[in-house]
Residue frames relative to the residue before (quaternion, step in Angstrom):
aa qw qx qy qz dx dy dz
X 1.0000 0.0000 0.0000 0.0000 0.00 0.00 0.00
X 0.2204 -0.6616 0.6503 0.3013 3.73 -0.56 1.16
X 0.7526 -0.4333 0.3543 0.3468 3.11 -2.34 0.33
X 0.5585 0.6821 -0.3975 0.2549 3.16 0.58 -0.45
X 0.7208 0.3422 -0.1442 0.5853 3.16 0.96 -1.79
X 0.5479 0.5168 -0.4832 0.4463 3.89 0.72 0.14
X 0.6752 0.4046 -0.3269 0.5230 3.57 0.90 -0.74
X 0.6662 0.2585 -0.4267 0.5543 3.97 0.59 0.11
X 0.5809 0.3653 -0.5897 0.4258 3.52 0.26 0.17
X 0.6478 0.6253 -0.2656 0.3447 3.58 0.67 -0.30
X 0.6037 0.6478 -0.0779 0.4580 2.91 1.73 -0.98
X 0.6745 0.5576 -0.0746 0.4781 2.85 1.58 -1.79
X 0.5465 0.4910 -0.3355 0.5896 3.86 1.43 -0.98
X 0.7054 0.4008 -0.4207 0.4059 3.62 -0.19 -1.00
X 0.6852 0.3938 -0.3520 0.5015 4.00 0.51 -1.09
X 0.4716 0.6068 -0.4532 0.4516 3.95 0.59 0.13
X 0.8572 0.3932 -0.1461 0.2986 3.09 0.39 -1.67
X 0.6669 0.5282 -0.0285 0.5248 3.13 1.99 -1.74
X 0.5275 0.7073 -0.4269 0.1981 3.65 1.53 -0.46
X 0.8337 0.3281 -0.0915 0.4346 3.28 1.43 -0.95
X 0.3875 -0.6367 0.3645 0.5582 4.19 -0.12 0.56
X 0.7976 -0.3911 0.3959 0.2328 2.88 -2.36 0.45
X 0.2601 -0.7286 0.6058 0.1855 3.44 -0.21 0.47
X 0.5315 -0.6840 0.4398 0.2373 4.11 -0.25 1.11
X 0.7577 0.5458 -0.2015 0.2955 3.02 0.51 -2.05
X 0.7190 0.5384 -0.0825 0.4318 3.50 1.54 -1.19
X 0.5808 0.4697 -0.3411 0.5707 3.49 1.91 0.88
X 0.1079 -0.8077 0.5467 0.1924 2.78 -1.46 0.63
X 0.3448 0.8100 0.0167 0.4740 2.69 2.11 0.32
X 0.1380 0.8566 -0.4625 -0.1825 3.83 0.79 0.05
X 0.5612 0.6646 -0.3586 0.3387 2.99 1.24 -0.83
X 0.7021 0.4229 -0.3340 0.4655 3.77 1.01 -1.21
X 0.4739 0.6857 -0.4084 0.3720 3.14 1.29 -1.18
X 0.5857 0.6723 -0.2896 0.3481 4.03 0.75 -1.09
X 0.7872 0.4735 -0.0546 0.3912 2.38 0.40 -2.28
X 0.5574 0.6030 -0.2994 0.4858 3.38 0.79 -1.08
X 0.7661 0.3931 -0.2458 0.4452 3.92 0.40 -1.40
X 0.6942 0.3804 -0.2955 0.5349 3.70 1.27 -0.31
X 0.7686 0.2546 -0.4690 0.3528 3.00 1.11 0.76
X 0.3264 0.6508 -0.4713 0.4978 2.95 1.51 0.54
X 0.7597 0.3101 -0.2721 0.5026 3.90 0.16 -0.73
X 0.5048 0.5873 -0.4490 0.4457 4.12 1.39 -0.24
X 0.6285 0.6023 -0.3223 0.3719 3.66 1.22 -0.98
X 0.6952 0.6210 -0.2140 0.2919 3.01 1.17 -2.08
X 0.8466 0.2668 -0.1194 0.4447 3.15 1.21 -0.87
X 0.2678 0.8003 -0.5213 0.1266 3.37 1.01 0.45
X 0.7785 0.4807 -0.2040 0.3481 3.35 0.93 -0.14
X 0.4642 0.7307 -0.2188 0.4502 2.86 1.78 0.45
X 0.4827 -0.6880 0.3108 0.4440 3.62 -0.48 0.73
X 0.7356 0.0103 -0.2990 0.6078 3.69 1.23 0.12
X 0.3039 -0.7079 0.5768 0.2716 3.33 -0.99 0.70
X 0.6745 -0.6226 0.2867 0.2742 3.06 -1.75 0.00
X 0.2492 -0.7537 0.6044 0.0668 3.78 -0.12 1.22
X 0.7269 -0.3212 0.5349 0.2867 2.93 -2.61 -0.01
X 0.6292 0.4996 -0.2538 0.5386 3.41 0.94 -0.79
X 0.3744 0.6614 -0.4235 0.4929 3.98 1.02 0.00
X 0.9180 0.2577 -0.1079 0.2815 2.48 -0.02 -1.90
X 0.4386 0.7256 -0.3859 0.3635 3.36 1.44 -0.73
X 0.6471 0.5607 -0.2402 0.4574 3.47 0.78 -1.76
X 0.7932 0.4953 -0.2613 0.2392 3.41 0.56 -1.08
X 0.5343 0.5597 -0.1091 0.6240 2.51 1.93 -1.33
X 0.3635 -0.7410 0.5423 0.1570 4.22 0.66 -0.59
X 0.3402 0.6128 -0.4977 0.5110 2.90 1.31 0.80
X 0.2677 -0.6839 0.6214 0.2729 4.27 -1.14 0.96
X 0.7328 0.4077 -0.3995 0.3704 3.54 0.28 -0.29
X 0.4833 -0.7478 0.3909 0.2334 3.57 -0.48 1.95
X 0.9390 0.0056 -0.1053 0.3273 3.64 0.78 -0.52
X 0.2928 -0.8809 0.3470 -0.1338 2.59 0.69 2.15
X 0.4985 0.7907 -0.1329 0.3296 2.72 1.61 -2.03
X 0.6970 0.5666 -0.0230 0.4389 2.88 0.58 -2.31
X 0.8771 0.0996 -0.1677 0.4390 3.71 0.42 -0.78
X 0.2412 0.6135 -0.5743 0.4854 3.30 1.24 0.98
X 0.6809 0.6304 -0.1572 0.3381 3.62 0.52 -1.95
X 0.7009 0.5462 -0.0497 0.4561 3.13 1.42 -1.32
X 0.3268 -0.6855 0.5388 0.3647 3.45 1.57 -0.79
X 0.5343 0.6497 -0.3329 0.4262 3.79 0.30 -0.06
X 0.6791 0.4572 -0.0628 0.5709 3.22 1.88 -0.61
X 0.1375 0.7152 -0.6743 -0.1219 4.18 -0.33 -0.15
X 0.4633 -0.6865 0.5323 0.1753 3.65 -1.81 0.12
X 0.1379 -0.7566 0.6309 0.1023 3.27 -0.50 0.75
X 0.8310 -0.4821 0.1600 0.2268 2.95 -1.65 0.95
X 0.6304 0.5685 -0.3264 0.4158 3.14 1.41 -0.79
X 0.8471 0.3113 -0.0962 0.4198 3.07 1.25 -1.41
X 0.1673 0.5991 -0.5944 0.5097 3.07 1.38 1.55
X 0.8606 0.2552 -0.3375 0.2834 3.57 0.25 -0.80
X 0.6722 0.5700 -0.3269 0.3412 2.88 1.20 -0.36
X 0.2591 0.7184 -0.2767 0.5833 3.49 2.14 -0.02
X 0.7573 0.4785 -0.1517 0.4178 3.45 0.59 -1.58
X 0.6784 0.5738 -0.2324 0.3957 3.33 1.73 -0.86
X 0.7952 0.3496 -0.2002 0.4532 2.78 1.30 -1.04
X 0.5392 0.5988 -0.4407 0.3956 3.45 1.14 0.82
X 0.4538 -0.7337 0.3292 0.3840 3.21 1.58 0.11
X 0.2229 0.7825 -0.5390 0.2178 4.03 1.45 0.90
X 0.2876 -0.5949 0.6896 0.2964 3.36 -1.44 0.33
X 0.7258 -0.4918 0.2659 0.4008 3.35 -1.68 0.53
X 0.5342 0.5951 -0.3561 0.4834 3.97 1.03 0.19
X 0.6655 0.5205 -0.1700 0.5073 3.42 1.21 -0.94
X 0.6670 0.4643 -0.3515 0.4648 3.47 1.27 -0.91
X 0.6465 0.5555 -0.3798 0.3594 3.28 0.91 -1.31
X 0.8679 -0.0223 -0.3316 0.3693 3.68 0.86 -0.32
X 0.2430 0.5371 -0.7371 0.3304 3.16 -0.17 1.42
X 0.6980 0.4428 -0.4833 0.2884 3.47 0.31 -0.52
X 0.7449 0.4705 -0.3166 0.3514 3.00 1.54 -0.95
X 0.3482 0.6979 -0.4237 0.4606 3.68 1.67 0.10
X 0.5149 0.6445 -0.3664 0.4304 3.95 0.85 -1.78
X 0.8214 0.4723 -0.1470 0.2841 3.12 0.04 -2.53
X 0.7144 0.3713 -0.3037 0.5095 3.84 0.74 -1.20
X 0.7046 0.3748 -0.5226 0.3000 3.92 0.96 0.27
X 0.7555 0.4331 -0.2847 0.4008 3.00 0.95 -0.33
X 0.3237 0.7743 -0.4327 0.3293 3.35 1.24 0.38
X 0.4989 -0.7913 0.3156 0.1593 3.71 -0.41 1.16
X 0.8372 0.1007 0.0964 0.5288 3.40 1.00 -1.21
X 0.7589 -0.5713 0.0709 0.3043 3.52 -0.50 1.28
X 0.6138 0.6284 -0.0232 0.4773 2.62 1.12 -1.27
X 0.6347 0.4259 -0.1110 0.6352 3.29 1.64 -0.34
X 0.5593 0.4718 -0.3414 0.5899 3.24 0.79 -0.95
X 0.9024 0.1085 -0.2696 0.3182 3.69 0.27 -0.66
X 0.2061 0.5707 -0.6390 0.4728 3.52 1.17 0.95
X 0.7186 0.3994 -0.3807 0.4233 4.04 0.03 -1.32
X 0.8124 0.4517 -0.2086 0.3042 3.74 0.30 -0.92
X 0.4081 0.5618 -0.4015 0.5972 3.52 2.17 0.40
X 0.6129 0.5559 -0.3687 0.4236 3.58 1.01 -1.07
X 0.8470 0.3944 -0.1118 0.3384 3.28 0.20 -1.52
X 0.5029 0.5650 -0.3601 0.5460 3.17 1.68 0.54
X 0.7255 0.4412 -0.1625 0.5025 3.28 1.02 -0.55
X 0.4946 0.2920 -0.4334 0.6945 3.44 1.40 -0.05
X 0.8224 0.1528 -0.4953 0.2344 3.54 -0.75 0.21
X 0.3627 0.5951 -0.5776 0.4250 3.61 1.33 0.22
X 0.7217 0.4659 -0.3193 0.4003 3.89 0.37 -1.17
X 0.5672 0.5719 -0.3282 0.4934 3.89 1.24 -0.59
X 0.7114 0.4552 -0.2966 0.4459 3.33 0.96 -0.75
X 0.4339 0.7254 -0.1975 0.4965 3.35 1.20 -0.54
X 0.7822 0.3216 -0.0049 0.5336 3.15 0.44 -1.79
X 0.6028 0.3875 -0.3198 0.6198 3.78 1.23 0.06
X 0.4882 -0.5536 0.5677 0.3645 3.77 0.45 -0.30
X 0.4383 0.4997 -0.5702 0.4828 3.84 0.36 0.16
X 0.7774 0.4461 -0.2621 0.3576 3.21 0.05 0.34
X 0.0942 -0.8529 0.4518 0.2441 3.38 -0.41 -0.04
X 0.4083 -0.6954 0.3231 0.4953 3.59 -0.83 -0.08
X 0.5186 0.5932 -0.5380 0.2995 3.55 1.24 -0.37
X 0.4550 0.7716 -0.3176 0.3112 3.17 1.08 -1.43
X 0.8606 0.3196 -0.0513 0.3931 3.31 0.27 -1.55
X 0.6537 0.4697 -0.3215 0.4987 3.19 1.50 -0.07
X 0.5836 0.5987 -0.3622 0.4120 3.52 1.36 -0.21
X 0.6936 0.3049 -0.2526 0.6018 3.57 1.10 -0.29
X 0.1260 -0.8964 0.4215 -0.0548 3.50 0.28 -0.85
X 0.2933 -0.7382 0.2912 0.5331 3.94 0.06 -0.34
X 0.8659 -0.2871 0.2499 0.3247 3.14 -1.83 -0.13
X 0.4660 0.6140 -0.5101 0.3815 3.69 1.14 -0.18
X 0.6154 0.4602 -0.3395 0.5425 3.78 0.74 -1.51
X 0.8029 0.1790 -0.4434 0.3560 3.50 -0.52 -0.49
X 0.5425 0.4443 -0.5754 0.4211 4.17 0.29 -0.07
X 0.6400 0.4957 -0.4093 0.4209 3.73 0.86 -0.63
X 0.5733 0.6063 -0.3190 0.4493 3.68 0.82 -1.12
X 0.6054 0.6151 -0.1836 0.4706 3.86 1.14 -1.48
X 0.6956 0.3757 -0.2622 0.5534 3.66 0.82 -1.40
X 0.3964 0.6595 -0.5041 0.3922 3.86 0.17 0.52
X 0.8558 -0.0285 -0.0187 0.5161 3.01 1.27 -0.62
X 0.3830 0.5747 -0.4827 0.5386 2.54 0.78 1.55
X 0.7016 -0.5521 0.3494 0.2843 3.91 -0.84 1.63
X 0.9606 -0.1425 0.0985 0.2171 3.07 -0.93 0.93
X 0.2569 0.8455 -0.3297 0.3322 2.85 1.55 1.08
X 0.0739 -0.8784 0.4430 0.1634 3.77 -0.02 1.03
X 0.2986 -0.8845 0.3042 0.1898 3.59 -0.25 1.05
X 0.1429 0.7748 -0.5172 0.3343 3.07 1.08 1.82
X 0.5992 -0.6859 0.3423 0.2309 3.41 -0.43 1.56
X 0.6025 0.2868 -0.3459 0.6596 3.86 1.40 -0.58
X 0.5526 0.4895 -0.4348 0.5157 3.88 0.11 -0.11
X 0.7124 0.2971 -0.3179 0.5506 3.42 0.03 -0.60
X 0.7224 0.2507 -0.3924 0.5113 4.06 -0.14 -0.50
X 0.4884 0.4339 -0.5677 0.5010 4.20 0.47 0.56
X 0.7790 0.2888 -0.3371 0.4428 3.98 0.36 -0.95
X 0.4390 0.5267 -0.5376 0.4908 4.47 1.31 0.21
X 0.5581 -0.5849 0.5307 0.2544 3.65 0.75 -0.15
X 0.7776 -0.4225 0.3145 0.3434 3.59 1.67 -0.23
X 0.5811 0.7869 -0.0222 0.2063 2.51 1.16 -1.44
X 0.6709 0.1503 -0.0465 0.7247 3.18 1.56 -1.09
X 0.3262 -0.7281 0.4289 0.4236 3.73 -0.92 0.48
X 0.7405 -0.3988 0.2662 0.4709 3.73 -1.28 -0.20
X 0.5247 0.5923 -0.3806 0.4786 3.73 1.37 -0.45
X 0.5786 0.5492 -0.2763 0.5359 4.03 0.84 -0.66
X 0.7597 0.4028 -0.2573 0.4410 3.28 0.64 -1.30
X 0.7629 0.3957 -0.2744 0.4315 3.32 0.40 -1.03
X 0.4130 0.5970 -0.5081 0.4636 4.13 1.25 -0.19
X 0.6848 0.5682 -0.2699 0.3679 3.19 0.50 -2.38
X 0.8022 0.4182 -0.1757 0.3883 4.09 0.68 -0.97
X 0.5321 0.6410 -0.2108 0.5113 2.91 1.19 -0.46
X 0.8659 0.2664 -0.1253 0.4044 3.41 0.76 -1.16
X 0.7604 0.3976 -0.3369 0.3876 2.86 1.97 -0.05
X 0.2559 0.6583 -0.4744 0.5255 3.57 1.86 0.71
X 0.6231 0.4791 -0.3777 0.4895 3.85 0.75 -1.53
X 0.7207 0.4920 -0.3423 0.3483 4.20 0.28 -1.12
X 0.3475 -0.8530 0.2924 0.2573 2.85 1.18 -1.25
X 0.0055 -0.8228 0.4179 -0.3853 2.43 2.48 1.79
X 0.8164 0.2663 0.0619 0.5087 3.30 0.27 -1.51
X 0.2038 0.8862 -0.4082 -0.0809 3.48 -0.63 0.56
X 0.7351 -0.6312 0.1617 0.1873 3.39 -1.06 1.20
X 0.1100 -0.7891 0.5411 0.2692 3.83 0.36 0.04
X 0.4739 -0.7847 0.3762 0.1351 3.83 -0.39 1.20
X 0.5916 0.5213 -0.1599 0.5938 3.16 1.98 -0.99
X 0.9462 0.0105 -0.1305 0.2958 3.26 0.25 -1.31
X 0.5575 -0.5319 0.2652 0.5797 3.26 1.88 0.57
X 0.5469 0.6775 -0.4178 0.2594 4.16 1.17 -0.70
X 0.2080 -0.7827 0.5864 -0.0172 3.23 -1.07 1.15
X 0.0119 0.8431 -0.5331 0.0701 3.07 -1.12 1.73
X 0.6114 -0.5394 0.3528 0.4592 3.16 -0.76 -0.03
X 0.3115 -0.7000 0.6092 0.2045 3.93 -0.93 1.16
X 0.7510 0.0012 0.1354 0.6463 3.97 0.01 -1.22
X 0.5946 -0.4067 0.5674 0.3990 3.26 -2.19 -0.22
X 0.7447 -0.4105 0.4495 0.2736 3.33 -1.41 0.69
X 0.7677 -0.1118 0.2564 0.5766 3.30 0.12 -1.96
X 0.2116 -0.8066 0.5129 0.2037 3.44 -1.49 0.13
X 0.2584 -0.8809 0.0773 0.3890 3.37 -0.22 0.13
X 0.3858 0.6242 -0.6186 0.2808 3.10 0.51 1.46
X 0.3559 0.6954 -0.5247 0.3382 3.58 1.34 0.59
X 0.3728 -0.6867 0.5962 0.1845 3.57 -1.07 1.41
X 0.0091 -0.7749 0.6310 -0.0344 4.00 -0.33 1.24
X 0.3081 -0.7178 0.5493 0.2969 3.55 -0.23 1.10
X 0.7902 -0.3706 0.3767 0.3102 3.44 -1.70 1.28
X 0.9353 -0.1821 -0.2939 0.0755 3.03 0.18 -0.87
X 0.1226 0.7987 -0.4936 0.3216 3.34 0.97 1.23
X 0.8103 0.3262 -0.2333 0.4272 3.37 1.58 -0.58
X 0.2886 0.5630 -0.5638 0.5309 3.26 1.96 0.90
X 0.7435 0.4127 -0.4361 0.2947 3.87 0.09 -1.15
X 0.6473 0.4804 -0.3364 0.4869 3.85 0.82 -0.91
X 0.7029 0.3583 -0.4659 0.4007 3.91 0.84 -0.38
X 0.3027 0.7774 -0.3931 0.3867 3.96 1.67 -0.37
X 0.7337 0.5686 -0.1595 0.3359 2.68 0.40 -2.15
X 0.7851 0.4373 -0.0971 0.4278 3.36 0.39 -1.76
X 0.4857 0.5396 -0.3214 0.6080 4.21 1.47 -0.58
X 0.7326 0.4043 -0.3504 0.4208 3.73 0.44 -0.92
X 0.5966 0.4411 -0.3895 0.5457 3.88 1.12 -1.01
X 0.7358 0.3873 -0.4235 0.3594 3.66 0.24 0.09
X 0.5937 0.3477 -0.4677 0.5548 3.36 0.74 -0.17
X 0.5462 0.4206 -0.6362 0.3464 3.91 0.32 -0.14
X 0.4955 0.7186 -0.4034 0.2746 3.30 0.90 -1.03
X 0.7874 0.4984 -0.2204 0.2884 3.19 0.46 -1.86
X 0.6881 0.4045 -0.2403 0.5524 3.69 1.66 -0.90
X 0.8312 0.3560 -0.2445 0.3503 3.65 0.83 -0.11
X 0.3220 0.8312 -0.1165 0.4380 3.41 1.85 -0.11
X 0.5002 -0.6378 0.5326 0.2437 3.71 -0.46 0.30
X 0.2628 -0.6055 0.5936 0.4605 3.89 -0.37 -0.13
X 0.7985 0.3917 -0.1688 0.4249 3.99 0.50 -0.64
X 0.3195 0.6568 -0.3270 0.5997 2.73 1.89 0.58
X 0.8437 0.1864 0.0838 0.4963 3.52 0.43 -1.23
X 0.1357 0.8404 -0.5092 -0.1264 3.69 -1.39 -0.42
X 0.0300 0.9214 -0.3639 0.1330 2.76 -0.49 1.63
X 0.1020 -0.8369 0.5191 -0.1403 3.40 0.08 0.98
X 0.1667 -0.7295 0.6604 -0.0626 3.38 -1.68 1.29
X 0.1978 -0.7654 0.6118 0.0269 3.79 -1.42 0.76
X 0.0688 0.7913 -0.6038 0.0667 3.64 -0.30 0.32
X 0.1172 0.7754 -0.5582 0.2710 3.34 -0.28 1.99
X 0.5484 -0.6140 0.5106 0.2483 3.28 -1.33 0.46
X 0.1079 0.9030 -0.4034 0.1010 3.74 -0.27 0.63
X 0.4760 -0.7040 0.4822 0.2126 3.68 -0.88 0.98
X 0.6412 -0.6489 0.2812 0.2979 3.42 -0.85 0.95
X 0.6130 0.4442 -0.2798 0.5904 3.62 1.65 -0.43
X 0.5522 0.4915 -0.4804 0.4719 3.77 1.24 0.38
X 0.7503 0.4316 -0.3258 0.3803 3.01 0.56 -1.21
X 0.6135 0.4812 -0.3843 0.4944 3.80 1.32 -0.37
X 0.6082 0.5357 -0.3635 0.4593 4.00 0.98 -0.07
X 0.4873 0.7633 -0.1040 0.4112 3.17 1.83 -0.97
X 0.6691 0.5290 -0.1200 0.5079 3.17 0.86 -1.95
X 0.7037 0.5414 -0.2851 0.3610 3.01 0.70 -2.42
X 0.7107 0.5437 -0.2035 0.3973 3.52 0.73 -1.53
X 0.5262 0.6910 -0.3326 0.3674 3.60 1.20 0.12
X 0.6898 0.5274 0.0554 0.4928 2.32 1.28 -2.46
X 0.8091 0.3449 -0.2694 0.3921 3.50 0.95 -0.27
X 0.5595 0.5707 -0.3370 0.4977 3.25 2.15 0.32
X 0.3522 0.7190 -0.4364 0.4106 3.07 1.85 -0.56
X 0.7571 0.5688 -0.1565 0.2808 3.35 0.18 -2.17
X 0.5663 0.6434 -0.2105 0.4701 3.23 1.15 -1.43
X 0.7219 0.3767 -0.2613 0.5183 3.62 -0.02 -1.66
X 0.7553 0.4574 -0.3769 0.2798 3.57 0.50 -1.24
X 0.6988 0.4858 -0.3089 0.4246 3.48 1.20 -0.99
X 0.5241 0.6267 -0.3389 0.4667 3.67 1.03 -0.91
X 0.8610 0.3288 -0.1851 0.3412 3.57 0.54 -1.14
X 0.2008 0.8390 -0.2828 0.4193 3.18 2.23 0.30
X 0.7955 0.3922 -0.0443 0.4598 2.37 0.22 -2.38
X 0.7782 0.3754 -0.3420 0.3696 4.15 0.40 -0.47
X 0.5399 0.5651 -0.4521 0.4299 3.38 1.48 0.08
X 0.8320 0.4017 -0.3481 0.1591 3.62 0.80 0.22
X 0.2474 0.7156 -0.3046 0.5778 2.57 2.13 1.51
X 0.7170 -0.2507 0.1693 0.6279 3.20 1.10 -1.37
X 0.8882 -0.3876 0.2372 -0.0674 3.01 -1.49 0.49
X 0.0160 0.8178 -0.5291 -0.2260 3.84 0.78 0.09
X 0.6855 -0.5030 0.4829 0.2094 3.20 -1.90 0.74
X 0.7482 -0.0689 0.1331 0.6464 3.64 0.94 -1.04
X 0.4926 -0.5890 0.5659 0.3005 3.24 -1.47 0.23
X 0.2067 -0.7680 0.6052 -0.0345 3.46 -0.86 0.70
X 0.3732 -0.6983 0.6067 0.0706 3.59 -1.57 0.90
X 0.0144 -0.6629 0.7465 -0.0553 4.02 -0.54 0.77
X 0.1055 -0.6837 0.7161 -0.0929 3.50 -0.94 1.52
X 0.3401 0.6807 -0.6405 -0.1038 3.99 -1.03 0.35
X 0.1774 -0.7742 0.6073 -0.0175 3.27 -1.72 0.87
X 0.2622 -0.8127 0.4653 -0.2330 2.69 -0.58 1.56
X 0.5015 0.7413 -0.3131 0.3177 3.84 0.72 0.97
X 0.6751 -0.6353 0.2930 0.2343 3.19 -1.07 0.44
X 0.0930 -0.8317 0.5325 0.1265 4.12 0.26 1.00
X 0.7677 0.2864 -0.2863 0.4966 3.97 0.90 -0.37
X 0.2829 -0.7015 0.4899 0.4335 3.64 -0.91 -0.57
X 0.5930 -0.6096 0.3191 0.4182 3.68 -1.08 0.06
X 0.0736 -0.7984 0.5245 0.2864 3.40 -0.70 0.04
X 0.5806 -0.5717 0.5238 0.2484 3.43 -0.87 1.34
């Protein structure tokens, strides 16, 4: 390939990628998120008698230093609150867009885990609620999965001696959720007919499964509920007994048919424990309700 046609084939990928703005919702990333929008608006105008520079945006944004832009992009830079919004201005956000960029800003530059996921519960939930508010959502949709209160409630069905009195029940969450959560979460799943009421003696059991899995749960309703459930474990990890809990990490190098034998082998212990432990709760009872988190993900990238 002479240079020529390497530089339009080169030419041609970037105007693919850059032809159309960034879509927010699809970063986790502000930094690319940036970069991407300055080169999305570097394309738009290339043909203009000025194109569009760092110094653009600065002006727009009222910032005096011309390439601010540039060492934000670069990491060399963080945002402060102010100049989140004013960042926000000059990207042309509406007042939905700002709220999450700031929260996008905050979970990257957030310092310590535990933070990182406080910011990334947030910013799941603003764009679950955007979606919502746009119709990309649905409500059944969003009521079939819901958060993690309904299913620890859904769990305590079988689980000893459990009086479903809304303060009782936020003393055995540990707190955790307030009595508004709890009493939605019960309410709506007695009304579905997840959970059902004994009229005589107040006992509460389970009516149907929750979900199945041939239920289509848009992506991302099942980032916020998996958010949700990572974050109660790391509270876990700082507030928890050690003998209380067990937790344990691996970090390994791994061929692409491991990590797919890996996965598989996950997914089919998942099932197992889930069906196995089904089947003895309707004999007897569990003692407590219990979380089972795995993660499975990628920490390097490949190189070809």
């Amino acid at each position: 390939m002479s240079t020529v046609d390497k530089h339009q084939a080169q030419w041609a990928s970037r105007f693919k990628k850059f032809n159309q703005r960034p879509t927010l919702s699809s970063y986790t990333d502000f930094r690319r998120y940036l970069y991407d929008f300055y080169s999305y608006k570097k394309l738009a105008t290339v043909d203009s008698i000025r194109p569009y520079s760092y110094a653009h945006f600065s002006a727009a944004a009222d910032i005096k230093s011309p390439n601010y832009l540039k060492l934000i992009i670069d990491g060399q830079r963080n945002l402060s609150k102010q100049m989140i919004i004013k960042f926000s201005r000059a990207l042309g956000h509406t007042k939905a867009e700002h709220e999450e960029f700031s929260a996008l800003v905050m979970y990257g530059q957030a310092k310590n885990p535990a933070e990182r996921n406080q910011y990334l519960k947030v910013l799941s939930e603003i764009r679950v609620n955007n979606k919502i508010k746009e119709g990309k959502i649905q409500s059944q949709d969003y009521e079939s999965i819901t958060s993690w209160v309904m299913w620890v409630l859904f769990a305590m069905a079988e689980q000893k001696n459990v009086d479903f009195n809304v303060d009782n029940l936020k003393k055995l969450i540990g707190n955790k959720a307030s009595k508004d959560e709890i009493k939605s979460g019960l309410d709506h799943l007695v009304e579905r007919g997840d959970l059902v009421r004994n009229p005589e003696t107040g006992e509460v059991s389970k009516g149907r499964e929750m979900m199945t899995g041939g239920q289509n749960i848009p992506v991302e309703l099942v980032r916020k509920l998996q958010a949700e459930l990572i974050y109660l474990g790391l509270e876990s990890l700082f507030q928890d007994r050690p003998q209380d809990r067990e937790f344990g990490a691996m970090t390994m190098a791994l061929t692409e048919d491991e990590f797919e034998a890996l996965k598989f082998e996950v997914r089919q212990m998942r099932k197992r424990w889930s069906k196995d432990h089904s089947v003895k709760r309707k004999s007897e009872k569990g003692d407590r309700v219990f979380q089972i988190n795995f993660q499975l993900f990628p920490i390097t990238k490949s190189r070809k």
